[in-house]
C-alpha positions, 0 to 999 in steps of 0.5 A: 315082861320079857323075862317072866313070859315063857318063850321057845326055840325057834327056827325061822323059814323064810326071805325078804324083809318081812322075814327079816323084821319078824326074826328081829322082833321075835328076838326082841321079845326074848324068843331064841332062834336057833337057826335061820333058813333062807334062800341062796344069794342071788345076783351076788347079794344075801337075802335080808332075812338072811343079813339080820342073822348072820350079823346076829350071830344066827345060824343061817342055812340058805338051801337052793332046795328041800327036796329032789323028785319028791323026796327030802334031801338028806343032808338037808333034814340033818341040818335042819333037826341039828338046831333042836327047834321046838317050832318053826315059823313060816313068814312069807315062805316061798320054798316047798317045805317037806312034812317030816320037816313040818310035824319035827318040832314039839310045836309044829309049824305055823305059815303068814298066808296075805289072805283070809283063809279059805279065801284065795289059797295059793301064791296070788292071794294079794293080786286075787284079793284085788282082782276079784274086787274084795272089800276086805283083805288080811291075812292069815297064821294057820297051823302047816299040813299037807294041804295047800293053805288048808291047815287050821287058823291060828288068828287072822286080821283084816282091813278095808280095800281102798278103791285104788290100793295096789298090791304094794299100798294093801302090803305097806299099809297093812299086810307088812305092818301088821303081819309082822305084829300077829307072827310074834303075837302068834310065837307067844300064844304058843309058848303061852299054851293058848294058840288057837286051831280053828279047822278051815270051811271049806265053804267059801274056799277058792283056790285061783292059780299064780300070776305070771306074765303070760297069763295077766294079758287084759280082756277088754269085754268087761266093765270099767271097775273089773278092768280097774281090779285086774290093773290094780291086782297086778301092780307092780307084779307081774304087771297087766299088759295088753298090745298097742302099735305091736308093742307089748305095753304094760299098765300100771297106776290105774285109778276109776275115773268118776269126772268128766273125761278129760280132753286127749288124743285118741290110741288104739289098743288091740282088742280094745272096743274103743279107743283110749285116750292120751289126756295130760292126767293119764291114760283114759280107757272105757270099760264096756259099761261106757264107763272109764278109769285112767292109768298113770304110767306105762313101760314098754318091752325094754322095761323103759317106764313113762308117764301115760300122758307122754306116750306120744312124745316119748321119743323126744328127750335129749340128752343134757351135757352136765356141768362140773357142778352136776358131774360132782352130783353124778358121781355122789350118785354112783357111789350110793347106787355102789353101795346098794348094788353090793354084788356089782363090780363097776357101775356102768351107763348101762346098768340096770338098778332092777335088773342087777337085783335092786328090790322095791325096798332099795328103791327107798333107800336110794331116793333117801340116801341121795336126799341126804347127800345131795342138798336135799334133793327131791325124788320120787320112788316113781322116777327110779322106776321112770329111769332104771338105767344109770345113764337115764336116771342121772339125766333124769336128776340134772333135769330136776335140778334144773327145774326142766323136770318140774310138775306137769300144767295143774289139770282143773276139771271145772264147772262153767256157768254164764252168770253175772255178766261173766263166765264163772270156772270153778273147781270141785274136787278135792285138792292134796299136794298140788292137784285136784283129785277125785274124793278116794272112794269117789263119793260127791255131794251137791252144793246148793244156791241158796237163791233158788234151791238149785243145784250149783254142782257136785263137789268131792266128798273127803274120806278118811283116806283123803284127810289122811293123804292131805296131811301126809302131803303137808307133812312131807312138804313141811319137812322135806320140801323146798316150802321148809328151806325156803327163807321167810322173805321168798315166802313173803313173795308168794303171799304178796302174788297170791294177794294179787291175784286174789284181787285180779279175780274178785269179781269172779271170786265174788260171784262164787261168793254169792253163787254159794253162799247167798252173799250179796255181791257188793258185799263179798266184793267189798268184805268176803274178798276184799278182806281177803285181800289185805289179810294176805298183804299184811301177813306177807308183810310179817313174813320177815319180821317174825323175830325172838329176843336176847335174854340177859341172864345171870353169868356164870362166872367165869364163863359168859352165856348167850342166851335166846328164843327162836320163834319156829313154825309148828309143823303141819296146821289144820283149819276148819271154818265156817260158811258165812264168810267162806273166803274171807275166814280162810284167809284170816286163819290161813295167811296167819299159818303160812306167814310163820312157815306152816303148812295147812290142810283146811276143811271148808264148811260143807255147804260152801266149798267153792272159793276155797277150791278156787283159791287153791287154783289161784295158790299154785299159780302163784308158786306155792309148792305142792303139799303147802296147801291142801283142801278137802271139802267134806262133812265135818262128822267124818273130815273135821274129827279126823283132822282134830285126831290126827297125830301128825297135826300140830294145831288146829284153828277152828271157827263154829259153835261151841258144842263143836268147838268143845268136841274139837278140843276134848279131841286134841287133847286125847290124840297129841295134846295139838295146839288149838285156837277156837273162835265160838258161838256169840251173844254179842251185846248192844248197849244204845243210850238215850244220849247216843247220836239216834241216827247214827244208832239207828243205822249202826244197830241194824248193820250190827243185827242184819250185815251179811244177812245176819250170819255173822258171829260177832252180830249184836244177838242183843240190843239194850235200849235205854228206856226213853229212846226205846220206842222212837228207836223201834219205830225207826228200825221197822221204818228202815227195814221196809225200805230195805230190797229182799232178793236176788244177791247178784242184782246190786240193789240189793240189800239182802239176800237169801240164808245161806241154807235150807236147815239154817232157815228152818231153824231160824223159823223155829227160833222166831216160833220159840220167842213167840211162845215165850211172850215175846213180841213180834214187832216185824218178819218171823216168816219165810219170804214166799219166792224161791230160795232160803229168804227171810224176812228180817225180824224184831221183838221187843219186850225180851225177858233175860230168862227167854230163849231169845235172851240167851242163845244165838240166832245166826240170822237176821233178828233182832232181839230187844230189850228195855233197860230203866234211864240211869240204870248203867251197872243194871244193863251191864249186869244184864249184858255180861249174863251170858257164857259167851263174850266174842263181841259187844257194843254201846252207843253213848256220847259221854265219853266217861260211860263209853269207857266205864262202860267198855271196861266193864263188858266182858268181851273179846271186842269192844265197839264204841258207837260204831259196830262191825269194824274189823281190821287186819292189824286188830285182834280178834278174838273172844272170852268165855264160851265163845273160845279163844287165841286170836285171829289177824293182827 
């Protein structure tokens, strides 16, 4: 393609490294750059731009000026004409450019301006893109004239603005990236002869002046977000300050506070209407709305940075004396701030990394560099800007290494209720790399009880930002953090203490269960956590004993060849599960993936998020690293399908419906082709024979139909009863049922509570009318209990016909669904049984073992149960066939 479009000579006005990466990409594309016009070295060090050319072989001119009072340097315009431009490109140029140099070439002269034009003209369009609280940002290409920014449009782009972007976030994610793309897309409209002019409105067109520090003093008298949009706006440069104890303080990291205010120790800040509040998060402050935002860090006039949280101890550090070990690791450390810092003879204690000219870019480049030559030590870009002295920054190291620098306590913003004798503490935000945080766009939603329609609390509604920020923190803990090193025994170690303190809280873990999901307490207690349990102590068992095999393979003679598998971790794994067994089926899928050394971002069911935000409390006590475990709570429209898209996602387990399960799939295909395991919908056969043990039938077919309120996937949607026994059978159920207690889940006499929400009870109404209709018979139930809640009677119908709605799709709930099989007529019910798409589970109940196995053969099932139903086992697969998925869960 390069050879056949037709390309230009370019000359390339600019600085930085978005100047640097559009020179380099326009020469990709064939473009020849003539000469390359940058600014001089400052402090000793070239420009990027200017590098990339010169290494290039481009000529490069670095003029302090264009012009003096007024008028254009001569010798400048001779060497800027002697190169023979045919147009020059603008990107992010921050010299004043004369015209007769403008209108020179054939082409003219096109700009990159960070804003859509005519909105915000000038130097500050990202900080007053923020400022002003836009909803979108761009940017612009506009062909040069004599105005400020008022030239015609040549194309624009636009993006959202995130609740909290910076002006570094909005460049990263998206002026950077994709103005570089649109600038060399431009070159070639040009060349192409198809370059647009779109003449600028000036209706809309605001022109607002540059931020320098003396005028980004914060006015309190304003609401929290518009406090919020002038923090934001001018992070990291040139940086809000106001004034706190005579002292020049400036605020950066700020973020709107949608919970409830943390508890903290009150500062005064002058002009402020109320005292902010130093809280172990941050630093709360309150606009004159009475509502309030948090700032994360703070520097001080000597350009010392802090965490907000430590303001009133930020004068307490020691200084550590270094080992031999760790002066080893100093001394790698001078080297690489050498090499960045190319323009300083000698590093010193004193030296500054910002004040000897390092750029935001170097920032990266050092945390990166001293990852790979110091072990694979971790920084954040954050603590460079914490300690930007040498001396500071190496204290600041020896302090990581020795684990004194670790993660502050984790900060939980529960919800308390008194309920079943105890004092219940739960989390309700969403939970990426190791803390709870507020959804990014600050959306909730309310999650019900089902016992009686009430409100529990509101819980973190998940947006695409967030899945995205939970999957960036699995990634990076996958491969770059101490989760990735760690040897399989140590994280062993961690799942057994998870386990324990799973079991240390059951009761509480429980009473969650039944608060949210309408689980009978005794129940949960026993399956939903138990289960939980033991799913975690055998796959931290496993841990170590994941192991490939030699291969003996035909020699190459006379060489001999070893040849053998290694079994490794995927990467970062997603897992979405559903609401009937919220706990116990993140355990299944999650105990699994981490044993094998994955990391996990999971999506809970959105009616019932909170055992699985209680259970990442539970996971960072007991050692997991940050970015190991991530949950988002959300809707599975918006939170799920992006976790099925996601590039960065390696596998994803998900247990629900077919209709779903098969969009999941069609999805990871067409996004990476990711792994997946899919535990669908059932219509789990029961085959009862007249010689089966009837008390024993009796009992096991109900728990199979009615256990855990019938929401359970692999419950018998379809009982064939062998004609002889039919009625008796029926008589006994009905008889047992009216026995059983409807009612509150915490009472312990109870033996059914309510469905687990409203629409899945009008639903199971709804499939009661259908059977109805369809000539079924209503043996006992069909109807809503009248208390409050989401009760349902449980039901019967008998004389079910294979071509009925009942006899084909799955209910969820607590109905069972009857039909009569002829005496003798054993590959007849087989038939009948099997005449479904879908084959989770199955069952039958004989004495004769010969049939029990015949049988057993024949039914097409991922589970077989003989007279018995419903036991599962860790150390058991489970799983199913046809439409209802496949891949296995457990053993």
């Amino acid at each position: 393609q390069v050879y056949f479009k037709n390309k230009l000579k370019v000359a390339l006005i600019g600085q930085s490294l978005f100047g640097q990466e559009v020179y380099s990409h326009l020469c990709k594309e064939g473009h020849r750059v003539v000469g390359v016009f940058t600014v001089p070295d400052k402090d000793g060090k070239a420009d990027p731009l200017a590098l990339a050319a010169e290494k290039n072989g481009t000529p490069v001119f670095k003029f302090p000026r264009w012009r003096v009072k007024g008028k254009t340097i001569k010798e400048v315009v001779e060497a800027y004409r002697s190169v023979g431009a045919e147009l020059n490109v603008l990107p992010f140029c921050t010299q004043f450019i004369p015209m007769d140099v403008i209108d020179s070439p054939k082409h003219g002269s096109i700009i990159y301006h960070p804003s859509i034009l005519p909105r915000h003209r000038g130097a500050s369009a990202i900080n007053w893109t923020l400022i002003m609280g836009d909803k979108k940002a761009g940017f612009s290409i506009f062909w040069a004239d004599d105005g400020l920014d008022t030239g015609p449009i040549l194309l624009q782009r636009s993006c959202d603005v995130e609740p909290n972007d910076t002006v570094d976030a909005l460049y990263n994610r998206f002026l950077f990236p994709e103005g570089i793309k649109a600038m060399v897309e431009a070159v070639q409209l040009i060349a192409d002869g198809k370059a647009a002019r779109m003449p600028q409105s000036e209706e809309a067109a605001t022109y607002e002046g540059i931020q320098k520090k003396e005028n980004a003093e914060i006015s309190w008298d304003q609401s929290a977000e518009a406090l919020h949009n002038w923090i934001r706006g001018h992070d990291k440069v040139p940086g809000a300050w106001t004034e706190i104890n005579g002292q020049v303080v400036t605020f950066y990291g700020s973020s709107l506070l949608n919970s409830s205010i943390p508890p903290g120790e009150p500062l005064e800040i002058k002009g402020a209407r109320k005292p902010g509040l130093v809280t172990k998060s941050g630093l709360v402050l309150f606009g004159n709305d009475g509502k309030a935002l948090m700032v994360r860090n703070l520097q001080f006039e000597d350009g010392k940075m802090i965490p907000a949280s430590q303001y009133f101890s930020a004068g307490e550090t020691s200084v550590v004396e270094l080992t031999a070990e760790e002066v080893k690791v100093a001394e790698t450390i001078k080297v690489i701030w050498a090499g960045i810092l190319s323009n300083v003879p000698i590093i010193e204690d004193s030296t500054d990394f910002f004040k000897s000219g390092a750029s935001s870019m170097d920032v990266v480049r050092l945390v990166e560099e001293i990852r790979q030559k110091c072990g694979g030590l971790q920084l954040q870009n954050e603590d460079v800007y914490m300690a930007t002295k040498f001396e500071d920054f190496i204290q600041k190291v020896v302090r990581k290494l020795r684990g004194e620098d670790q993660e502050a306590e984790l900060v939980v913003d529960y919800v308390s209720k008194e309920v079943n004798e105890m004092t219940v503490k739960m989390p309700h935000q969403c939970f990426i790399n190791g803390q709870f945080t507020d959804a990014d766009d600050g959306k909730t939603y309310d999650t019900i009880n089902p016992t009686d329609g009430s409100t529990i609390c509101k819980v973190s509604y998940a947006s695409l930002v967030d899945v995205d920020k939970a999957v960036a923190a699995a990634k990076d803990a996958f491969e770059n953090g101490e989760w990735g090193r760690m040897n399989a025994r140590e994280r062993g170690i961690l799942m057994y203490r998870l386990a324990d303190l799973l079991e240390e809280n059951q009761e509480e873990l429980a009473t969650i269960e039944a608060l949210d999901s309408g689980a009978v307490y005794t129940l949960a207690l026993k399956t939903h956590i138990g289960m939980s349990v033991q799913t975690f102590r055998y796959f931290a068992g496993w841990c170590d004993k994941i192991q490939g095999s030699t291969i003996p393979i035909n020699q190459a003679r006379p060489n001999r060849n070893l040849t053998f598998t290694r079994k490794e971790p995927l990467g970062v794994c997603a897992i979405i599960i559903p609401w009937n067994y919220p706990l116990m089926m993140l355990a299944w899928k999650s105990a699994a993936c981490l044993a094998a050394g994955n990391t996990l971002v999971l999506k809970p069911a959105q009616v019932t998020p909170l055992t699985a935000l209680k259970f990442a409390e539970l996971s960072v006590k007991a050692g997991f690293p940050k970015g190991v475990i991530n949950i988002i709570p959300g809707s599975g429209g918006i939170a799920g399908q992006r976790l099925s898209e996601h590039p960065d996602i390696r596998k994803l387990g998900f247990t629900g419906s077919t209709l779903i399960g098969k969009q999941i799939m069609k999805s990871c295909a067409m996004s990476n082709l990711k792994k997946v395991s899919l535990e669908l919908g059932g219509k789990s056969p029961l085959i009862i024979f007249s010689d089966c043990e009837l008390d024993k039938a009796v009992r096991m077919g109900m728990g199979a139909v009615f256990f855990n309120k019938g929401e359970n996937c692999i419950a018998a949607g379809r009982l064939f009863v062998e004609e002889s026994i039919h009625d008796e059978f029926v008589t006994r159920v009905v008889e047992e049922i009216k026995k059983m207690k409807i009612g509150d889940p915490l009472d312990r006499s109870t033996d059914h509570g309510p469905q687990n929400h409203k629409a899945h009870l009008e639903k199971l109404l709804q499939y009661c009318e259908a059977g109805v209709k369809e000539g079924a018979t209503l043996v006992y139930g069909g109807r809503q209990v009248q208390r409050p809640g989401f009760f349902m009677e449980p039901t019967v119908f008998t004389d079910v016909e294979d071509h009925m709605y009942l006899a084909k799709e799955e209910s969820f709930g607590p109905i069972m669904v009857i039909s009569k099989f002829q005496n003798g007529d054993i590959d007849g019910v087989l038939q009948r049984a099997n005449n479904t798409e879908y084959g989770l589970a199955s069952g039958v109940f004989t004495r004769d073992i010969n049939k029990a196995m015949y049988v057993s053969e024949k039914l097409d099932a991922g589970t077989v149960f003989i007279n018995t139903y419903n036991k599962t086992d860790v150390a058991a697969p489970f799983g199913g066939v046809k439409q209802s998925g496949f891949g296995k869960d457990l053993g």
